[in-house]
C-alpha positions as CSV (number, residue, x, y, z in Angstrom):
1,X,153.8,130.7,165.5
2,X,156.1,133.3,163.7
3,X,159.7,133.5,163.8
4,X,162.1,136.5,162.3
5,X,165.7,136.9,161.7
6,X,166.0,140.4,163.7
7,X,168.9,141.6,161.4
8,X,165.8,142.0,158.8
9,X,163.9,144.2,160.7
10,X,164.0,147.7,159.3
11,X,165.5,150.2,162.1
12,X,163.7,153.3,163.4
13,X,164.4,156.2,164.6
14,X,162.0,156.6,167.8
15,X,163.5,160.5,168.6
16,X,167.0,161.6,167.5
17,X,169.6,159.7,169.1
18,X,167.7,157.0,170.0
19,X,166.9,153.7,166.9
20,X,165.9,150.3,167.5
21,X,164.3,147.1,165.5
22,X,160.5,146.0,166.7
23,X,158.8,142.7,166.6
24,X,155.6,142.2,167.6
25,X,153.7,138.9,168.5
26,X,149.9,138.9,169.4
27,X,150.2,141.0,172.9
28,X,153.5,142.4,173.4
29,X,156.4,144.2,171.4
30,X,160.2,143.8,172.0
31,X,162.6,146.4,171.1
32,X,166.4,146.5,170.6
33,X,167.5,150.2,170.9
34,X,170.6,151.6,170.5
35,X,170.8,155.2,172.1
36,X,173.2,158.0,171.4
37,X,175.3,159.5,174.8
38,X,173.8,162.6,175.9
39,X,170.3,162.4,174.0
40,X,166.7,162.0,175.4
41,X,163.3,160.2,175.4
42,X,161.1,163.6,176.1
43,X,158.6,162.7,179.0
44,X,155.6,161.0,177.8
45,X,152.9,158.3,178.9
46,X,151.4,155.5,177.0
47,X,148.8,152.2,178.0
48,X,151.2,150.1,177.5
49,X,153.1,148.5,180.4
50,X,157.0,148.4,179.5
51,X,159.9,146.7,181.0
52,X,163.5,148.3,179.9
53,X,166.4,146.3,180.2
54,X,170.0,148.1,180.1
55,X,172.2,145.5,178.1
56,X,175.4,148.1,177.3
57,X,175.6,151.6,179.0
58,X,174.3,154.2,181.5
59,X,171.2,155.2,181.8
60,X,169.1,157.6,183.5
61,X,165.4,156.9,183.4
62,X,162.7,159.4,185.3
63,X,159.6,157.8,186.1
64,X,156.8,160.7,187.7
65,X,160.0,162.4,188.7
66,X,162.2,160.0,190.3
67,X,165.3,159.5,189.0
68,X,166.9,156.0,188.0
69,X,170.3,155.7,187.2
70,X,170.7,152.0,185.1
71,X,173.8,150.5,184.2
72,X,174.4,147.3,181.9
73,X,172.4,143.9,183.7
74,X,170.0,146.3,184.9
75,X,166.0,146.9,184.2
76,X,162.8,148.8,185.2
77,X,159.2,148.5,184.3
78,X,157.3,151.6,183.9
79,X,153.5,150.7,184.6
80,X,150.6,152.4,182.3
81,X,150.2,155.7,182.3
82,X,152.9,157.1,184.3
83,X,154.8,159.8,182.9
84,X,158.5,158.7,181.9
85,X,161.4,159.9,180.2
86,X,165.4,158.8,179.4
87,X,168.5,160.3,179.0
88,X,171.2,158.1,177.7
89,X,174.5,158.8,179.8
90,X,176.7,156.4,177.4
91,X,176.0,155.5,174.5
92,X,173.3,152.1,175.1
93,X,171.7,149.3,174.0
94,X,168.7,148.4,175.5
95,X,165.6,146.2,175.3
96,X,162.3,147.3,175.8
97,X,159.2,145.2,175.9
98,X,155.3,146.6,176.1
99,X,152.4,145.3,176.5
100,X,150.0,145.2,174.7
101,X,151.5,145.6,171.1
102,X,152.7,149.1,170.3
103,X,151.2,149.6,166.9
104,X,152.3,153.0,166.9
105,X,156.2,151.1,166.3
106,X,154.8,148.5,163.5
């Protein structure tokens, strides 16, 4: 068992306008993003399976195309593969979670 203090996670940038903190247990990462109004997550796929959680903001995720429009107390999971994208319409602060680990963010 493993326990952090969030605060003490070094922030990243992911892609301009978009930053967030990552811990990772044994299978899964969480995130806590912040993202800029009017900047994007270019389209992309991954293995990992990802829940995204809207905690503060607006905004719009596209998932194969479809178009999701989120707002704060609002989330989505984006299953393996599937190509997926985001555009912040506010400025946000979200919560990802993947499985299985995203070593690519450690």
């Amino acid at each position: 068992m493993q326990s952090v203090i969030i605060d003490t996670i070094t922030t990243k940038e992911i892609v301009p306008g978009f930053t967030g903190k990552y811990y990772h247990a044994d299978n899964l990462s969480i995130g806590w993003l912040d993202a800029k109004a009017g900047h994007t997550v270019p389209l992309h796929s991954h293995v990992h399976e990802q829940v995204s959680y809207v905690e503060e903001g607006k905004m719009l995720f596209i998932i194969e195309g479809e178009e999701f429009i989120l707002e704060a107390g609002m989330a989505i999971t984006v299953a393996p593969n599937l190509k997926h994208g985001a555009t912040a319409i506010t400025d946000c602060k979200l919560i990802d979670v993947f499985n299985p680990v995203r070593e690519d963010y450690k």
